[in-house]
C-alpha positions in Angstrom: 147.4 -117.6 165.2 150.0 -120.4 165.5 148.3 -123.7 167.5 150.8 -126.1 168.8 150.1 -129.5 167.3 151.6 -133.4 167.7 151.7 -135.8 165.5 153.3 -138.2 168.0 149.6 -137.8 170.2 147.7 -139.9 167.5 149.7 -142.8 167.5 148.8 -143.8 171.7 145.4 -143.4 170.9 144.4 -146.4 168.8 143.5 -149.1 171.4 144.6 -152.9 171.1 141.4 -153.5 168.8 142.1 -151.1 166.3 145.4 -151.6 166.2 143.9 -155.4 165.6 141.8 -154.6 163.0 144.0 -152.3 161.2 146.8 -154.7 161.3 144.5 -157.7 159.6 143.4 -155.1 156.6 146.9 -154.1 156.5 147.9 -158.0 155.7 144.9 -158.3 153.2 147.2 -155.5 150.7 144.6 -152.8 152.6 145.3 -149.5 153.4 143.9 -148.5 157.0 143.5 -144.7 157.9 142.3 -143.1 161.2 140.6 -140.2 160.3 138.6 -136.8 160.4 138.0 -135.6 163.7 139.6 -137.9 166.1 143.3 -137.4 164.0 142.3 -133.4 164.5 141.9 -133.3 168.2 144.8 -135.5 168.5 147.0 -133.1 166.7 145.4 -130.5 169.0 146.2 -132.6 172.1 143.2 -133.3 173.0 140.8 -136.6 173.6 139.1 -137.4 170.6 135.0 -139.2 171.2 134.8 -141.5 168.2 138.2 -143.1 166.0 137.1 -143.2 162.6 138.2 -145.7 160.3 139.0 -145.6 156.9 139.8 -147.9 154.3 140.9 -148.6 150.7 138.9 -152.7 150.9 135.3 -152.5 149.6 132.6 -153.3 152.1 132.5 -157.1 150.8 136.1 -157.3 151.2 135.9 -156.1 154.7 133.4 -158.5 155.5 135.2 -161.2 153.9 138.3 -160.5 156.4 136.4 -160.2 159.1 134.5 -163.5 159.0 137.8 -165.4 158.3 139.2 -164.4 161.5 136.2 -165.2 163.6 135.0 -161.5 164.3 131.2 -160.5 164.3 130.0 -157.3 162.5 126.8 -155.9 161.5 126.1 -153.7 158.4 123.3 -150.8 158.9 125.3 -148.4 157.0 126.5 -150.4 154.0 124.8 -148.4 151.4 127.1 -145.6 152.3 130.5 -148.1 152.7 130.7 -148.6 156.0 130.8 -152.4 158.2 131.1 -152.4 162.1 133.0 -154.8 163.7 132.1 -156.1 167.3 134.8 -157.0 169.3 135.3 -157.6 173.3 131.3 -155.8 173.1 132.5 -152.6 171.0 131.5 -151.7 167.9 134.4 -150.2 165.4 133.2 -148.7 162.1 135.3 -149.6 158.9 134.1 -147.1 156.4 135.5 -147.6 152.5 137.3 -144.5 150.7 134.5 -142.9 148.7 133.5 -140.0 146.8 129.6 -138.3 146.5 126.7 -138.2 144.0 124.3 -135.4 144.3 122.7 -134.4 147.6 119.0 -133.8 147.1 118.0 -133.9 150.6 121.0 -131.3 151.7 121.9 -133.9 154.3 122.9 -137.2 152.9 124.3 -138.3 149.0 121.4 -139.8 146.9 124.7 -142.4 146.2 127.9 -142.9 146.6 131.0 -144.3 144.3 133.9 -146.4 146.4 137.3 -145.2 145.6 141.0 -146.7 145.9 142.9 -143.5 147.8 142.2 -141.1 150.1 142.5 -138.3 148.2 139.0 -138.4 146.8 137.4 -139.3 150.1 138.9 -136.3 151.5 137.8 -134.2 148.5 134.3 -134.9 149.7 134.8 -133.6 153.2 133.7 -130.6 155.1 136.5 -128.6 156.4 140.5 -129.2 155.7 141.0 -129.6 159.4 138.9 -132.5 159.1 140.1 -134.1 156.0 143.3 -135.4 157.2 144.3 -139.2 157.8 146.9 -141.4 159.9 148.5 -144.7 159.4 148.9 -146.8 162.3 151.0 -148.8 160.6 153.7 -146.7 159.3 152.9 -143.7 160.9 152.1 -141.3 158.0 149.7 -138.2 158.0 148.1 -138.1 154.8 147.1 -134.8 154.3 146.0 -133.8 150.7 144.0 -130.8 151.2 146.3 -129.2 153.6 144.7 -129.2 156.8 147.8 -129.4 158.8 148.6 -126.1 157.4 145.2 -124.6 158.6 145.3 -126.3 161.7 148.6 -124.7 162.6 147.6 -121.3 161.8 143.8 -122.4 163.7 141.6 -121.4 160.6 138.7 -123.5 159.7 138.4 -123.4 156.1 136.2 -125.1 153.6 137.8 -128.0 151.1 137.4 -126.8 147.6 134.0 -124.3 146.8 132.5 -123.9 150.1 129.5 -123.2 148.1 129.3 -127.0 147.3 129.6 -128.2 150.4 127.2 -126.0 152.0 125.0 -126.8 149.1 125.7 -130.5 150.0 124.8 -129.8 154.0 124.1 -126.3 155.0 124.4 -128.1 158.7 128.0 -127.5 158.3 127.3 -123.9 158.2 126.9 -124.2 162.4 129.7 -126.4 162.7 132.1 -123.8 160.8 130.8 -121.6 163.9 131.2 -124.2 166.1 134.6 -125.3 165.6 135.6 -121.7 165.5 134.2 -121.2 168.9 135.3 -124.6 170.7 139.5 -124.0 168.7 139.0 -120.9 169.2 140.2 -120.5 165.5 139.1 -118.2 162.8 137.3 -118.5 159.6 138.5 -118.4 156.0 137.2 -115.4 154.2 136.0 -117.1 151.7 134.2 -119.9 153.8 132.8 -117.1 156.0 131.6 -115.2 152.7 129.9 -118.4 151.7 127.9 -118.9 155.0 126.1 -115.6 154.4 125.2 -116.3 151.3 123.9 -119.9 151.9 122.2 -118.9 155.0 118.8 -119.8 154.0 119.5 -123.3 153.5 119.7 -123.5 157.3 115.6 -123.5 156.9 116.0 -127.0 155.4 117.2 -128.4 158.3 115.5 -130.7 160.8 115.2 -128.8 164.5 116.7 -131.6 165.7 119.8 -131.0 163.9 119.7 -127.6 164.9 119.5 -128.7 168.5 122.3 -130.6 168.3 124.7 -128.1 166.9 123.5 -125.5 169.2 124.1 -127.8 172.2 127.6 -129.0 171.3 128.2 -124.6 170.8 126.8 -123.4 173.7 128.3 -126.1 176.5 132.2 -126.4 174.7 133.3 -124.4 177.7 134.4 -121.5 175.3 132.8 -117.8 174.5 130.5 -117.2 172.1 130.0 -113.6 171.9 132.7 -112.9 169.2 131.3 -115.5 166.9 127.3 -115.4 167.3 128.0 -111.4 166.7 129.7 -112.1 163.5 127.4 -114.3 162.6 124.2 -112.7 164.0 122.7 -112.9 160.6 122.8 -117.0 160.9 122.1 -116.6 164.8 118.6 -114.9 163.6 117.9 -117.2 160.2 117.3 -120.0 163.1 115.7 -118.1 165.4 113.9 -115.0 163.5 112.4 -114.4 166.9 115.8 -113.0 168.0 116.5 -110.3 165.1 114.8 -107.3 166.5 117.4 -107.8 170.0 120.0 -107.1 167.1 121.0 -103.4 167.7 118.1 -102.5 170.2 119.5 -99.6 172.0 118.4 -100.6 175.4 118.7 -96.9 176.3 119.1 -97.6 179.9 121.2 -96.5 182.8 121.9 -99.7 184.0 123.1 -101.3 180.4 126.2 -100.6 177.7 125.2 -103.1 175.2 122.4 -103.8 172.9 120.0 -106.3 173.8 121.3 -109.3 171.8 124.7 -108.1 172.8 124.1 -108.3 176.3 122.7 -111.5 175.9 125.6 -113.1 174.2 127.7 -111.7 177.6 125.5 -113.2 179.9 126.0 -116.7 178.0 129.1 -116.2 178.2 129.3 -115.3 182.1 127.4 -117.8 182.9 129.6 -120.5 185.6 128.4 -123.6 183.8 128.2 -125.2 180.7 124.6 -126.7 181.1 122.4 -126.1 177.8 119.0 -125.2 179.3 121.5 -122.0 181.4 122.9 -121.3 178.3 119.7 -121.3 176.3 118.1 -119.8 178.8 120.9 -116.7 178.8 120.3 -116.5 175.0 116.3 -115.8 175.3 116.0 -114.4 178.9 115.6 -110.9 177.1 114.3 -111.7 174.1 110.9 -109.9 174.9 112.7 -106.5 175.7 112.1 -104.8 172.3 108.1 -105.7 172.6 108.6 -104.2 175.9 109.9 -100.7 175.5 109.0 -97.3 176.7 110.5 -94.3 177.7 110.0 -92.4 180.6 109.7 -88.2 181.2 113.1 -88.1 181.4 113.7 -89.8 177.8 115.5 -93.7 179.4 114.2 -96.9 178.0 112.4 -99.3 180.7 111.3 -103.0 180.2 108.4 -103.0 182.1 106.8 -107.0 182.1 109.6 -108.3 179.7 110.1 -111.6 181.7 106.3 -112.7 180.2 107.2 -111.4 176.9 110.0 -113.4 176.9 108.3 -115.9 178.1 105.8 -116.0 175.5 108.6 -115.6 172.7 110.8 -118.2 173.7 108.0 -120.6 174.3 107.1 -120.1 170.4 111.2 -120.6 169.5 111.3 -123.5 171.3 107.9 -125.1 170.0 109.0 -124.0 166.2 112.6 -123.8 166.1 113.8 -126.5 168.5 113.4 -130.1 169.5 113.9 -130.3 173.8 112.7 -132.8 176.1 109.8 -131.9 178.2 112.4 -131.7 181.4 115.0 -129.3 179.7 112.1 -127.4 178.1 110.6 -126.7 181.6 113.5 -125.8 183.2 114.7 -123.1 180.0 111.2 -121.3 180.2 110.7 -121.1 184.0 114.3 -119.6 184.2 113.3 -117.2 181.5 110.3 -116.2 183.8 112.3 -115.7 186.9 115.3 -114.3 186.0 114.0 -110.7 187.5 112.3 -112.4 190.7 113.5 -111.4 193.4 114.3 -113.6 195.9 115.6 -112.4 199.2 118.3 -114.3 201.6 115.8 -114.9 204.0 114.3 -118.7 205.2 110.5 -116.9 204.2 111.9 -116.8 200.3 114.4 -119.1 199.5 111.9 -121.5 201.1 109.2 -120.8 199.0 110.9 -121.2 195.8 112.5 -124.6 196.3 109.0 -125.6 197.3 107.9 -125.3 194.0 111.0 -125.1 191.7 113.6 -127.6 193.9 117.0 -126.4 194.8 118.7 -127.5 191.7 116.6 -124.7 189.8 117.2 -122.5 192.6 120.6 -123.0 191.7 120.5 -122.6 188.2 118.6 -119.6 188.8 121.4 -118.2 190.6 123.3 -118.7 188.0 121.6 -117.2 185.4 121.0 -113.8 187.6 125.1 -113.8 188.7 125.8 -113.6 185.0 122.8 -110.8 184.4 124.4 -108.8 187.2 127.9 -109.2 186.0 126.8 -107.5 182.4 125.3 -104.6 184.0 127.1 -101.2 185.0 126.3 -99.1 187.9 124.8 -95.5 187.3 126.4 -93.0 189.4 125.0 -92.9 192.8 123.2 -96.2 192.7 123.8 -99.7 194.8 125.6 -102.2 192.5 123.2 -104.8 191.8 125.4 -107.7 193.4 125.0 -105.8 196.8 121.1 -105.5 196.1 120.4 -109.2 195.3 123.1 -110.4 197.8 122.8 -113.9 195.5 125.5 -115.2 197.4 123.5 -115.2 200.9 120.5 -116.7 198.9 122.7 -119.6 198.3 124.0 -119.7 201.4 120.1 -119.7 202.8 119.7 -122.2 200.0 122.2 -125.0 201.4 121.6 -125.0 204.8 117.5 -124.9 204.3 118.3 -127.8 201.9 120.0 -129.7 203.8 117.7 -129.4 206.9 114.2 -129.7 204.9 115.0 -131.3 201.7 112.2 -129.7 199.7 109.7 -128.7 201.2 106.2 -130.2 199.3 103.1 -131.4 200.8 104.4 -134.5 201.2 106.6 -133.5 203.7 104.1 -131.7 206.0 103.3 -133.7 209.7 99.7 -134.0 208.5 98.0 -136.5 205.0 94.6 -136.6 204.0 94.1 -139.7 206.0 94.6 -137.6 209.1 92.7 -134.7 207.8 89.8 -137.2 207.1 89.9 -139.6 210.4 90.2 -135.8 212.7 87.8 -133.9 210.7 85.8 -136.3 208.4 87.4 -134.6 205.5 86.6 -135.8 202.3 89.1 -136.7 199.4 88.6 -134.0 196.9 89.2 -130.8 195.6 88.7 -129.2 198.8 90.9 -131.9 200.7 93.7 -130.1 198.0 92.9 -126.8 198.7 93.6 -126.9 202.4 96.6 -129.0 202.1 98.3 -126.8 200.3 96.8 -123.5 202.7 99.0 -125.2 204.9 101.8 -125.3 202.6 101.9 -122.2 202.0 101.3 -121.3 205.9 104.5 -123.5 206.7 106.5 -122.1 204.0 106.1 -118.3 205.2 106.7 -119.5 208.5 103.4 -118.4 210.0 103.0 -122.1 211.4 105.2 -124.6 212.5 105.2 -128.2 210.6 103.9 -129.3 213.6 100.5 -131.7 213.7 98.4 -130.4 216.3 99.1 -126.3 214.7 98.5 -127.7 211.2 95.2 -129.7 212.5 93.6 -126.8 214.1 94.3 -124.6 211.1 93.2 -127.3 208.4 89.9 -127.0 210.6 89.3 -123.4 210.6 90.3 -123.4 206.8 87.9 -126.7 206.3 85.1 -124.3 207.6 85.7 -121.3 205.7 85.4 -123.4 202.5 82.5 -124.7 203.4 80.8 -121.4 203.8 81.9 -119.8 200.6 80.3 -123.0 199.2 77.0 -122.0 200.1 77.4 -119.1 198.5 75.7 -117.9 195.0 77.0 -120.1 192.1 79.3 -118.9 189.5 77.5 -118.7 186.3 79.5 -120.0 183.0 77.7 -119.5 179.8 79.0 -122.4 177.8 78.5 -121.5 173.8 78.1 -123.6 171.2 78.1 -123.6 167.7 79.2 -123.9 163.7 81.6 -120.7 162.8 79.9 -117.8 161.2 76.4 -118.4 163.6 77.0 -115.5 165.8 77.6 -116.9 168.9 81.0 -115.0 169.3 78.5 -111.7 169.0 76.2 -113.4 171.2 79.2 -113.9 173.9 81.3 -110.7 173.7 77.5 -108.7 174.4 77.3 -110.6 177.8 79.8 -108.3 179.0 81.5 -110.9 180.7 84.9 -112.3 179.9 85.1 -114.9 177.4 87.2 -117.4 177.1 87.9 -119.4 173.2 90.2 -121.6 172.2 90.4 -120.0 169.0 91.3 -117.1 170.7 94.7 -118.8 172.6 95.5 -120.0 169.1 95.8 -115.7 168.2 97.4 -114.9 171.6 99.8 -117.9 171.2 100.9 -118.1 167.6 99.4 -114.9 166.0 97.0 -116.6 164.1 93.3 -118.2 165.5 93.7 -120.6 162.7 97.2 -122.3 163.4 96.1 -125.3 165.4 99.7 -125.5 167.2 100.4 -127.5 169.7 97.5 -128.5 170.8 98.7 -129.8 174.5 100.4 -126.1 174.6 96.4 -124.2 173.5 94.6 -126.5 175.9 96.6 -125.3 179.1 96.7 -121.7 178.4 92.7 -122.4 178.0 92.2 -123.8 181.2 94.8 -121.4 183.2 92.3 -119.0 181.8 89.3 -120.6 183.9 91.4 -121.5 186.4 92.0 -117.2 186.8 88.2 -116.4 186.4 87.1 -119.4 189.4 90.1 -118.4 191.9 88.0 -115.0 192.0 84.7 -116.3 191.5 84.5 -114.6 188.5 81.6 -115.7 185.9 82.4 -115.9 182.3 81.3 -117.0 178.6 82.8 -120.2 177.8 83.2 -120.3 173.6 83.8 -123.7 172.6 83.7 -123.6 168.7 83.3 -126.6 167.5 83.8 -129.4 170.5 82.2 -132.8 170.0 79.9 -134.4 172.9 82.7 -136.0 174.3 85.0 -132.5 174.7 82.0 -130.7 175.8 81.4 -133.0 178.7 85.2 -133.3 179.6 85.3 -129.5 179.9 82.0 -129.2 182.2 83.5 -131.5 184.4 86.8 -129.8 184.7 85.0 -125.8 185.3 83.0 -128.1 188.3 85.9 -129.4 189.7 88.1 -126.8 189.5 85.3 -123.9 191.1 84.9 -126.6 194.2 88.8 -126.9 194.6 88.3 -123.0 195.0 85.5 -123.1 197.1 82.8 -122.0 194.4 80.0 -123.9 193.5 79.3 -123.3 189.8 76.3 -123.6 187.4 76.7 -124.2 183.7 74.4 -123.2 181.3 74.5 -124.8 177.8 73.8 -121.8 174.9 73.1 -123.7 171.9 73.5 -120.8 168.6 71.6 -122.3 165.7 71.2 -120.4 162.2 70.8 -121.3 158.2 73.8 -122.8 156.8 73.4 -119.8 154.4 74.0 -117.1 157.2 76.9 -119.6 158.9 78.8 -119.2 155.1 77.9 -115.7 154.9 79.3 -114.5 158.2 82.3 -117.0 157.7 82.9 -115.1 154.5 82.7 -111.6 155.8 84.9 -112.3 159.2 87.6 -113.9 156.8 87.4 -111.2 154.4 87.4 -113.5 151.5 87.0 -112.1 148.0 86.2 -115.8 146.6 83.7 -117.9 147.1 83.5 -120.6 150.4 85.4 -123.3 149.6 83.9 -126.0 148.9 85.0 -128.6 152.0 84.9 -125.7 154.3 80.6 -126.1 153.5 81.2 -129.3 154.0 82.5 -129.8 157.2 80.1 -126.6 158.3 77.4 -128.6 157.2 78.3 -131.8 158.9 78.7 -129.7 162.1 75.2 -128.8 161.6 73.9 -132.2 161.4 75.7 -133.8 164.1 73.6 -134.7 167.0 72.3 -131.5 169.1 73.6 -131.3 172.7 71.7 -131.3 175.2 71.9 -131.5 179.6 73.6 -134.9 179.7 76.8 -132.8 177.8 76.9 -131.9 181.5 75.1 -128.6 181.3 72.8 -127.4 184.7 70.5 -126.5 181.7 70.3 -125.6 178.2 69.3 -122.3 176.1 68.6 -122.6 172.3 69.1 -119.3 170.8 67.8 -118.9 166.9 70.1 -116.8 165.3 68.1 -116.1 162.0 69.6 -112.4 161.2 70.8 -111.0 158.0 69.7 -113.6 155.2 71.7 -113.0 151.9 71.8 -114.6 148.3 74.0 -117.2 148.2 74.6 -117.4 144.4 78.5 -115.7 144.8 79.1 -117.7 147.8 78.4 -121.5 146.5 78.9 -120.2 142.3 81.7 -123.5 141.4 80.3 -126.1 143.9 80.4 -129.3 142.2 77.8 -132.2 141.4 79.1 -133.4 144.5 77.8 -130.8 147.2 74.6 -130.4 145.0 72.8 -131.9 147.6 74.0 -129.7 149.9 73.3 -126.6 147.9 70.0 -127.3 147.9 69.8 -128.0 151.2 71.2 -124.3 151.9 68.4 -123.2 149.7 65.8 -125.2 151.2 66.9 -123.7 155.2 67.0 -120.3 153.9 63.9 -120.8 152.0 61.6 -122.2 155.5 63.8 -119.6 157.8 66.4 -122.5 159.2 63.6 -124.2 160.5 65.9 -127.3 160.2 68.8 -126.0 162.4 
């Protein structure tokens, strides 16, 4: 590769300021450098973000100048040699020449030693392209690892053993692929050797570091396919969720490439450089291997992958990312509907942007353009572009938004003030529900937004409700109880669904006890009931170990909830009591321990058992107390190497088994 470069770029960036500043160090027998990256993208022709400047002057001697001409600074990064000077509002950084101590953190030097040339600064840097300087003053590139050279011929290349300075920051790892995929450049052998092998370091890093580097990648305006494919190794040692795509043989007329592979191509064909599309393109088929079968005729299908993506991806983000709420939204419900089909008619584009707004509409479009564009077309078949007509969608799209806006409640010809002076409707649940019957009505275009159509429908809708309401109650059997006293038995032979918190944790992460994210366990727990009321379903209610307070909160939600669905609903509290000694025992056997119960988990199984009982105030229609004395064992293996401390306890656990758990 030969990459045009110009020296003569660098010298009309430094403003009057530097310029200033370099020109008063210059004076004080200081040498003043602008380096790293802004004297690379000069070279390269392009616009640099941040003028770095370097120095020979010791932080006190840059202060020193700096005060006797009049010129404010402040000093957060001293430690590490550098002083920023505010002038006209903007802060410059003056960073002393400096060489590194050891990095036990892999991010930062546990100290650093000022030097007198450049040489040694440089020595300390990442790449060669990066380790290069310019005088302002006489208008010299210093260049003593020879990143000119490697610029030229667009290589990114370590300075001296990249295993040091991977060892030093395995971030750089990422930025070797990034700079390779924003230059376009390749990387040294020996550089690229060295990222394989220092791979695992990558583990070390913070996910918001990660973030970072995966952002500045994905939206540089440049394809990744080449690079993440050559580095698919890295690619999955930060996201292990994404190895088995590498290779899967999608088996499938409508596909040439392998799942990962076709992933990187739809990143790439994506017309924007917005992260959450990008990201989005990365994971939007990430659930496809979980999702395989083969029909008669031997062909791979992915029946359902959009939730198995979905699920995936919501793990890599919670574990291997760090996204704001809004961008995190937006990457998993494009995941989710990048198969939906939405037709170019006012009846569908409508009722997306309802709920999703145009500029996700949009995004969506995206997305599926870019699916489309990576698939082929079996012989015989309707290209998928002519099948999705994504075009017309848009089309649809712009002129609905720009004669409805977006269509929400809000924007219907009818509020709850009207609803309640026409029809002495009251604010609540049911008030909700029959808004948004109308929503929906208005949105398929069975009624017009029109008052009087909308009034006489909220009424008919207002009357239905109020029959089903009269109809029997939902029954929810609300258990409670220490782990290990049988009330998950007790529940699962009710026959009816049960719903468990501990349960989510399994679906969610794999493991009942991760405790996750808890915001992330909670809503899958009440979509849950929210499924089982919509259909007036009854079902078990397994609440582990919830204190009063959680208990009470969750009654009030399963009442609400059935009346905004026009259910009544009657709670019953099932209170599971049994020995400590059976609780341990069962704990032991479902946990398939080979030791005995450790020691604090008998201690915070017995402070579960002495914590005040619940009763109907919890918010319980009524309460059951089941006595769940069954299978009594000798507890001699299961509490052998409890301490003086929890001698107490011990023969309290006697004492229960001994009068049959009278106490409990």
């Amino acid at each position: 590769m030969n990459v045009s470069v110009n020296i003569g770029n660098i010298q009309s960036l430094a403003s009057k300021d530097i310029a200033y500043l370099a020109g008063l160090i210059n004076q004080n027998n200081g040498e003043c450098l602008l380096v790293g990256g802004c004297v690379r993208d000069a070279l390269l022709g392009k616009q640099p973000h941040d003028l770095d400047i370097c120095t020979d002057r010791t932080p006190d001697e840059i202060i020193a100048i700096l005060e006797a001409n009049g010129i404010a600074h402040y000093d957060p990064g001293l430690k590490h040699g550098t002083v920023t000077a505010l002038i006209n509002k903007e802060g410059y950084e003056i960073t002393t020449y400096r060489s590194d101590g050891d990095y036990s953190d892999g991010r930062r030097p546990d100290k650093v030693y000022f030097e007198k040339n450049f040489a040694k600064d440089a020595a300390r840097r990442d790449f060669t392209i990066n380790a290069m300087g310019y005088d302002l003053s006489s208008g010299k590139l210093t260049d003593p690892t020879s990143g000119m050279k490697d610029l030229q011929a667009g290589i990114i290349r370590c300075v001296g053993d990249p295993d040091e300075r991977f060892q030093e920051d395995s971030l750089r790892i990422l930025r070797a692929m990034r700079f390779a995929v924003k230059y376009g450049f390749e990387i040294d052998k020996d550089t690229s050797d060295a990222m394989h092998r220092n791979k695992e370091l990558l583990s070390n890093i913070s996910k918001e570091r990660i973030t970072q580097e995966f952002e500045k990648m994905l939206t540089c305006g440049m394809p990744v396919k080449d690079i993440f494919m050559e580095y698919s190794d890295i690619i999955s040692q930060v996201m292990p969720e994404i190895k088995p795509c590498i290779g899967f043989d999608q088996n499938n007329k409508w596909h040439r490439h392998d799942v990962y592979e076709h992933s990187l191509f739809v990143m790439d064909f994506c017309k924007s450089n917005d992260f959450g599309i990008k990201l989005a393109a990365l994971l939007h088929d990430i659930g496809k291997p979980e999702s395989y079968s083969v029909d008669s005729e031997g062909w791979g299908h992915f029946y359902g992958h959009p939730d198995k993506s979905l699920e995936i991806s919501r793990e890599v983000i919670a574990k291997r990312l760090s996204l704001d709420n809004e961008t995190k939204s937006r990457v998993l419900t494009l995941i989710k509907d990048h198969d939906r089909l939405i037709t170019p008619t006012d009846k569908s584009v409508r009722k997306y942007m309802s709920v999703n707004g145009k500029e996700l509409l949009d995004d969506l479009l995206i997305l599926k353009q870019a699916d489309i564009e990576d698939h082929i077309v079996p012989e015989g078949r309707t290209p998928l572009s002519e099948q999705f007509k994504l075009s017309d969608v848009k089309e649809v799209a712009e002129r609905l938004y720009k004669e409805e806006g977006r269509l929400t409640v809000k924007n219907l010809t009818v509020n709850g003030n009207l609803l309640h002076d026409r029809l002495g409707m009251e604010k609540s649940p049911i008030m909700g529900r029959v808004l948004g019957k109308l929503l929906e009505d208005v949105i398929s275009g069975k009624l017009k937004n029109e008052e009087k159509a909308l009034i006489r429908a909220a009424e008919r809708y207002y009357g239905n409700i109020k029959l089903s309401m009269e109809r029997e109650p939902v029954d929810v059997q609300f258990m409670i109880g220490i782990p290990g006293s049988g009330k998950s038995t007790i529940a699962e032979n009710t026959g009816l669904k049960k719903i468990c918190p501990d349960d989510v944790r399994e679906k969610l992460y794999g493991d009942k006890s991760v405790q996750g994210n808890p915001q992330e366990v909670f809503g899958e727990t009440r979509q849950q009931i929210r499924e089982c009321l919509k259909k007036g379903q009854s079902f078990v209610y397994d609440a582990t170990n919830a204190s009063e307070k959680s208990r009470k909160n969750m009654c009030a939600y399963i009442k609400q909830t059935a009346e905004a669905y026009g259910y009544r609903v009657k709670i019953n509290g099932v209170y599971v009591k049994a020995p400590l000694s059976v609780c341990i025992q069962r704990n032991t056997a479902r946990n398939d321990r080979t030791e005995p119960v450790p020691e604090e988990v008998i201690e915070r199984m017995y402070d579960m058992l002495t914590q005040t009982p619940p009763d109907e105030k919890d918010g319980f229609d009524s309460l059951s107390v089941v006595d769940n004395y069954n299978r009594l064992y000798q507890l001699d293996e299961l509490i052998n190497g409890m301490d003086e401390k929890t001698a107490g306890k011990k023969e309290h656990i006697c004492h229960s088994r001994a009068k049959g758990g009278d106490e409990h």
